[in-house]
C-alpha positions in Angstrom: -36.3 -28.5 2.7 -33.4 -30.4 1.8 -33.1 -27.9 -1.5 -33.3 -25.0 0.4 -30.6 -25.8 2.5 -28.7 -26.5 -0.2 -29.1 -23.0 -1.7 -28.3 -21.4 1.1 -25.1 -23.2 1.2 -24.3 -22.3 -2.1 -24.4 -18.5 -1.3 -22.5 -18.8 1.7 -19.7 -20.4 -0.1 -20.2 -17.8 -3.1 -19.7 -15.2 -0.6 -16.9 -16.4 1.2 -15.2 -17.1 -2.0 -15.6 -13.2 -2.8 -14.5 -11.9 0.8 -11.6 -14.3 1.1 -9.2 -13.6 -1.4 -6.6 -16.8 -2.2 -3.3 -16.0 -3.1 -2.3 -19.2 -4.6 -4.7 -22.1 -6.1 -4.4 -25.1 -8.1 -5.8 -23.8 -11.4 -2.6 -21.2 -11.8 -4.8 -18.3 -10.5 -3.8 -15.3 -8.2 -6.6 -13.5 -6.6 -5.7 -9.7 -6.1 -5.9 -8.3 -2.9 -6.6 -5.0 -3.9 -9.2 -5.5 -6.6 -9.7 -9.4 -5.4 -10.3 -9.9 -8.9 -8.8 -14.0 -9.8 -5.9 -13.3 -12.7 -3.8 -15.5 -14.0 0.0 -15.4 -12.8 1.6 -13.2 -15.4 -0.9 -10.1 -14.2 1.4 -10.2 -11.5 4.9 -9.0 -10.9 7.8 -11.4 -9.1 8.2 -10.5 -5.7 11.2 -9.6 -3.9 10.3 -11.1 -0.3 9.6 -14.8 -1.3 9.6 -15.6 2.4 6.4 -14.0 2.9 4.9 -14.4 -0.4 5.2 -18.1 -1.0 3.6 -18.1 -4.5 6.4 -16.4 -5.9 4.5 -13.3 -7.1 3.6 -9.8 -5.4 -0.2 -9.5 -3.9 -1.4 -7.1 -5.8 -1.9 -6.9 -9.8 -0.1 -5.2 -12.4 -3.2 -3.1 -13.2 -4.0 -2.3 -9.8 -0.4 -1.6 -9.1 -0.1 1.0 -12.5 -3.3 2.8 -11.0 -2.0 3.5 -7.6 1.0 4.8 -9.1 -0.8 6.9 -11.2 -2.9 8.4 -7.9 0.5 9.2 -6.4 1.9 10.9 -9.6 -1.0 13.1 -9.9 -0.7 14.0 -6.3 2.9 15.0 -6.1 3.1 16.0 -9.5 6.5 14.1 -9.1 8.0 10.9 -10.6 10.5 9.9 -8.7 8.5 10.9 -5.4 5.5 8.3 -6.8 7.5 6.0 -7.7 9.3 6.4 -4.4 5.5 5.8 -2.5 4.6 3.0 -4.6 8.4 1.7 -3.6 7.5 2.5 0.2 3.8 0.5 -0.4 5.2 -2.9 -2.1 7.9 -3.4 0.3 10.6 -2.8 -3.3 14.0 -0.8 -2.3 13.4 2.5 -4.2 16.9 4.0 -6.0 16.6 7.5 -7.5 18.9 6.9 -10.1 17.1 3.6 -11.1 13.8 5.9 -10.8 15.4 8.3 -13.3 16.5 6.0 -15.7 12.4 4.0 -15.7 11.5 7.5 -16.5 13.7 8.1 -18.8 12.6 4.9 -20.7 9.0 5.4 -20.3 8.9 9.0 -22.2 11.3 7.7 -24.9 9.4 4.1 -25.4 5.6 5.9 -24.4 5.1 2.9 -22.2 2.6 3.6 -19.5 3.5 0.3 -17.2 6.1 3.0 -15.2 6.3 0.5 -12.1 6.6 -2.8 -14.6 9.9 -0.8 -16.2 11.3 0.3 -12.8 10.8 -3.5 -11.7 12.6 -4.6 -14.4 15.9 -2.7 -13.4 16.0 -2.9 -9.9 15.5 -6.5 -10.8 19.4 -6.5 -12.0 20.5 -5.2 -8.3 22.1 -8.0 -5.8 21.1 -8.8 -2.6 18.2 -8.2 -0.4 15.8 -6.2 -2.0 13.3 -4.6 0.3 12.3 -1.3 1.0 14.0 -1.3 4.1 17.8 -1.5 2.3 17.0 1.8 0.6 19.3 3.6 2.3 22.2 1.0 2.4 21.9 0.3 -1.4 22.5 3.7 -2.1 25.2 4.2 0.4 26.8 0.9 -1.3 27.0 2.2 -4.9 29.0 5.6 -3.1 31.2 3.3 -1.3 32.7 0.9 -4.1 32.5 3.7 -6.2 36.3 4.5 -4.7 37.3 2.3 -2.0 40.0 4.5 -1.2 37.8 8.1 -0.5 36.9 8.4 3.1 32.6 8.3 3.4 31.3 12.0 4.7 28.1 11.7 6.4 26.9 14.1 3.2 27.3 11.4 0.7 25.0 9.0 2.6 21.0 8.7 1.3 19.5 9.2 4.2 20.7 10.8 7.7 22.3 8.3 9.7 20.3 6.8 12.4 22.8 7.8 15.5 22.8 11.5 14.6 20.5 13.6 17.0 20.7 16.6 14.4 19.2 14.7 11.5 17.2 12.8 13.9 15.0 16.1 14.6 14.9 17.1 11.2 13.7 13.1 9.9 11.4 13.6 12.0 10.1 17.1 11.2 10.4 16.7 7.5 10.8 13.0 6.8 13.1 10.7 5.0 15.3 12.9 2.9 19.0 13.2 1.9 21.3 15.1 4.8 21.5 18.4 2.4 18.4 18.3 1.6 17.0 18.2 5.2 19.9 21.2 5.6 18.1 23.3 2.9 14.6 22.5 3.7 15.6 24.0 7.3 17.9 27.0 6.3 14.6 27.8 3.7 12.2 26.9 6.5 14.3 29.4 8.9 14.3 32.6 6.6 10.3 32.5 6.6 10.1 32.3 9.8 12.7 35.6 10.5 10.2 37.2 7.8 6.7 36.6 8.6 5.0 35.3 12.1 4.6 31.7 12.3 2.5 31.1 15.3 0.1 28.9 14.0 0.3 24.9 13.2 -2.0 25.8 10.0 0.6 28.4 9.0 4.0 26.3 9.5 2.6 23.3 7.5 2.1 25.7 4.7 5.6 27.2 4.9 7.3 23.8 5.3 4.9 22.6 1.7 6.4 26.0 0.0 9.8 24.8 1.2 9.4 21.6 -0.5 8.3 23.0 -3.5 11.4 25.2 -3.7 13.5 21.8 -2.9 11.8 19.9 -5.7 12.0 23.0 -8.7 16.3 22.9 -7.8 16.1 19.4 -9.1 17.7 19.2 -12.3 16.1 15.9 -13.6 12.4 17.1 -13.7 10.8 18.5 -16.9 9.6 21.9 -17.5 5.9 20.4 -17.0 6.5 19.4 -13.5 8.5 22.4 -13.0 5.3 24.5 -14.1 2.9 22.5 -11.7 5.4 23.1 -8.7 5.7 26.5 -9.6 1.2 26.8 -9.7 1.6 24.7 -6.0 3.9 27.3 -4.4 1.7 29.8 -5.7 -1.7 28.7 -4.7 0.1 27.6 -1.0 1.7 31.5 -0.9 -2.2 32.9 -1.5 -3.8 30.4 1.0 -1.5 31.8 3.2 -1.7 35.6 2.1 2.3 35.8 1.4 1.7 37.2 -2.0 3.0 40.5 -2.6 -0.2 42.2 -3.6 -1.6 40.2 -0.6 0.7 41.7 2.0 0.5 45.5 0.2 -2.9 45.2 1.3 -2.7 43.9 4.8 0.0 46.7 5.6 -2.8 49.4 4.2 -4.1 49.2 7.5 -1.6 51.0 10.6 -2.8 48.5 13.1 -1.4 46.1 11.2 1.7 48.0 9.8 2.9 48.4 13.5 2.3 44.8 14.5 4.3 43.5 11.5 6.9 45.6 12.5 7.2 44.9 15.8 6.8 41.3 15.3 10.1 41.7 13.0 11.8 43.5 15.5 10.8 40.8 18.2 12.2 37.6 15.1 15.1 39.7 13.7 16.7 41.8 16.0 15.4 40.5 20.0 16.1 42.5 23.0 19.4 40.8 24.4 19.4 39.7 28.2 20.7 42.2 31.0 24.3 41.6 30.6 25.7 40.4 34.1 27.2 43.5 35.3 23.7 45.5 35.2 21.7 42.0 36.6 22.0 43.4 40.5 23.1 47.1 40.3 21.3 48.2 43.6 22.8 44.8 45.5 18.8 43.7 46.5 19.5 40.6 45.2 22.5 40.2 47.5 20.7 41.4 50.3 17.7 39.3 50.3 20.1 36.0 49.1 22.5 36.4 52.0 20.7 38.5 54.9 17.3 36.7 54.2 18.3 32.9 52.9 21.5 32.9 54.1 20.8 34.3 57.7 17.4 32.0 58.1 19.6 28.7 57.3 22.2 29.8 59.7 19.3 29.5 62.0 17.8 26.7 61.0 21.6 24.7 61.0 20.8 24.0 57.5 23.6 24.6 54.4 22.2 25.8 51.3 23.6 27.1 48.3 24.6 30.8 49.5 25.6 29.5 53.2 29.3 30.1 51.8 28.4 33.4 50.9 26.8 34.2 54.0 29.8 33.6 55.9 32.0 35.4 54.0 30.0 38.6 54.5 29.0 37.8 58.2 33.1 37.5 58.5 33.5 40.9 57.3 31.9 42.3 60.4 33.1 40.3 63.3 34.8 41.9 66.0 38.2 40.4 66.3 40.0 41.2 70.1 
């Protein structure tokens, strides 16, 4: 019995061991909380937070961390946008221009660690180092650039926090720089004069074609990533039948000729409101707002909104002796 027991015990600490990752231990080993895989210390990066992180290193290991990088590139096709997740993920202040240069580096060297190299730099930054001074690093380098040029709210990284305009947009679009947000609007805007958006499954696919068109005016991507944005757009145009054979077709039809143009008349050119002189031609409105509201509060004692109107007309007829 005693043996028995003894097994038993020796699962449950096996298994506790494998479902209760350490992040420090006396033999020089980090266990991974992504993979929980035990590594030794140089399979991890330095962290930046060492409050939190006690051991001196990040959580997660290099491998792991090189793989989910790798997930986010092949999902936005974009390096500075996956290295700007992975930034967003590990808690790291993300820089674009640091970004640019780690890419720059890793197609010249062939170095697949992309995250290790961007590490490195940002490493050479002073100060607090989180992902939540992204936007005051960046705003930093603009300001000592020239101490002496006044700061327009255009040169700032992100939209400032007490502007309601930006505000909206952050919130429609996300974290991006104030003329970006401007373009992805203006671009969002023109689709919307052009083609009915009525639907939520509709408007996300415009406002993904409007990102696509933000990301191919970037002059720091190659001609590969230009290629795939370009085979995006175009799969997100045919989903949505915005294609120019695609609408040919749809406008074979006269049903549907007439109720794309009258749904352009209705975006483009709407019928204005009655301007004020033609509101109340025949005077009914008068009437029933003085003779009806007007007379039944003067009955009731009660003053309402038109009561000075009502006595101005009821004066008119008064018989003065």
């Amino acid at each position: 019995m005693p043996e028995i027991n003894s097994a038993a015990q020796k699962k449950k600490q096996r298994a506790k061991k494998t479902t209760s990752p350490k992040t420090n231990s006396t033999k020089g080993q980090i266990v991974c909380t992504k993979c929980l895989s035990e590594k030794r210390v140089d399979y991890f990066y330095t962290s930046v937070n060492p409050k939190i992180h006690t051991n001196g290193k990040m959580p997660i290991c290099k491998d792991c961390i090189n793989k989910l990088f790798d997930s986010y590139l092949g999902e936005h096709k974009i390096f500075n946008r996956a290295m700007e997740e992975i930034c967003r993920d590990l808690n790291i202040v993300y820089l674009e221009e640091i970004s640019t240069k780690a890419k720059e580096q890793v197609e010249r060297d062939n170095n697949s660690s992309c995250f290790g190299i961007y590490k490195n730099l940002i490493s050479k930054q002073k100060g607090d180092l989180r992902y939540s001074c992204t936007r005051v690093k960046t705003v930093e380098k603009v300001v000592y650039k020239d101490k002496d040029k006044k700061i327009d709210e255009k040169d700032y990284a992100y939209a400032p926090e007490d502007s309601e305009k930006y505000q909206k947009l952050i919130h429609k679009w996300g974290e991006w720089k104030t003329h970006q947000l401007d373009y992805l609007e203006t671009e969002y805007k023109s689709w919307c004069e052009t083609y009915d958006v009525d639907k939520k499954s509709m408007e996300d696919i415009i406002k993904e074609i409007c990102k696509c068109s933000l990301y191919q005016r970037q002059s720091n991507i190659t001609l590969k990533e230009r290629k795939d944005i370009a085979e995006l757009a175009d799969k997100l145009r045919k989903s949505a039948e915005l294609t120019p054979k695609q609408e040919n077709s749809s406008m074979n039809s006269e049903e549907n000729y007439m109720s794309y143009w009258v749904k352009k008349i209705e975006n483009e050119k709407p019928i204005a409101s009655v301007s004020k002189e033609f509101k109340d031609v025949d005077k009914i409105n008068k009437f029933f707002r003085v003779w009806v509201l007007g007379h039944l509060a003067k009955m009731l004692g009660k003053k309402i909104d038109v009561s000075a109107e009502y006595e101005a007309e009821a004066d008119k007829f008064d018989v003065k002796t």
